[in-house]
C-alpha positions as CSV (number, residue, x, y, z in Angstrom):
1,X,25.8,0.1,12.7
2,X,22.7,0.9,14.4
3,X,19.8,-1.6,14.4
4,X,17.2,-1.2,11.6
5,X,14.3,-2.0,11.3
6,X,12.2,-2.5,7.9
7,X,8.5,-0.8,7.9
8,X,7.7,-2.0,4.5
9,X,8.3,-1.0,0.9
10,X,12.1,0.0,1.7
11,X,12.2,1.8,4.4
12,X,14.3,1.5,7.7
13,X,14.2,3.1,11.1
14,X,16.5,3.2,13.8
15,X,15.5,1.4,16.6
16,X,17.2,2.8,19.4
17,X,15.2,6.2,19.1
18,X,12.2,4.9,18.9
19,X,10.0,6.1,22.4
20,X,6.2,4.8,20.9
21,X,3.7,3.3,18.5
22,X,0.3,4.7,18.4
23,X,-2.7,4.1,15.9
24,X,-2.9,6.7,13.5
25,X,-6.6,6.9,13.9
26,X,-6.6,8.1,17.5
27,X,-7.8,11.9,18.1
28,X,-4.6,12.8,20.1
29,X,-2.2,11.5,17.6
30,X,-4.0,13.6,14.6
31,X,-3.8,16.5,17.1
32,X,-0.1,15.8,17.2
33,X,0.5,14.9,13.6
34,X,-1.2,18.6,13.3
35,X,1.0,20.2,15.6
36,X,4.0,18.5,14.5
37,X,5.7,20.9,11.8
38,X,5.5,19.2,8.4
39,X,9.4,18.9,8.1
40,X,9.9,16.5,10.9
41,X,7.2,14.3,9.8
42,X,8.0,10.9,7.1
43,X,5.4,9.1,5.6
44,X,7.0,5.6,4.7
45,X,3.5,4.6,3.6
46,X,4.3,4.6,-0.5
47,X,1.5,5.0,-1.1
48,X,-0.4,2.4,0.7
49,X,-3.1,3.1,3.8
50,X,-1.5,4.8,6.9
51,X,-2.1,2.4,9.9
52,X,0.4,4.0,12.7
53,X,2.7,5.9,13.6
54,X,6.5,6.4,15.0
55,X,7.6,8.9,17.5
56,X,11.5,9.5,18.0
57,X,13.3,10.4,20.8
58,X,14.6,13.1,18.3
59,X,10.7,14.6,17.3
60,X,10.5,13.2,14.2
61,X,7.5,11.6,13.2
62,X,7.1,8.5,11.4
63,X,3.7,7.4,9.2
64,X,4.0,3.5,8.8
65,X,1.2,1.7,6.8
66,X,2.1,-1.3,9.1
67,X,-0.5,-1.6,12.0
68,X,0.8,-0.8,15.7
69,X,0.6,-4.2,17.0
70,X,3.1,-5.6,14.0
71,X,5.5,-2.8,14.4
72,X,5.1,-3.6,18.4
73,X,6.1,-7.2,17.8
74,X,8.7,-6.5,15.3
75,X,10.8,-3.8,17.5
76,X,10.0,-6.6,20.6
77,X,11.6,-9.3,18.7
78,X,14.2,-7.2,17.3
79,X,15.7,-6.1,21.4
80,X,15.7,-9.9,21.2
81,X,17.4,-11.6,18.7
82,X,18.7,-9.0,16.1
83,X,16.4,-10.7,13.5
84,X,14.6,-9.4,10.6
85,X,10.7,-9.0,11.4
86,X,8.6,-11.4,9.1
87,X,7.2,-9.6,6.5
């Protein structure tokens, strides 16, 4: 099984695609979020503020209502240990 990782409310990504975490706020990210057809793009937000997203290896898009620096330190810790972040 491929390791998960929670980003609140329920939802899980896979870890091994995951190439960056940006801010959501950032020009260049809106530009991409933009560009990014609407089908390859998940909001795992539930409803709560959008914070940051996920870019996969793959193209899809993730919208996380974590910030960038927890999801940062939860995909770090996961490489390390294989345990589930703290939230």
């Amino acid at each position: 099984m491929p390791d998960m990782l929670l980003v609140g409310h329920g939802g899980a990504i896979n870890t091994a695609h995951v190439i960056a975490v940006a801010s959501i706020k950032s020009a260049p990210v809106q530009r991409l979020l933009k560009a990014t057809p609407p089908e390859r793009v998940l909001d795992l937000t539930y409803g709560y503020p959008r914070h940051a997203i996920i870019l996969f290896a793959t193209g899809w898009i993730v919208i996380s209502n974590r910030t960038p620096q927890e999801l940062a330190r939860a995909l770090h810790s996961a490489e390390d240990d294989h345990a589930p972040p703290w939230w």
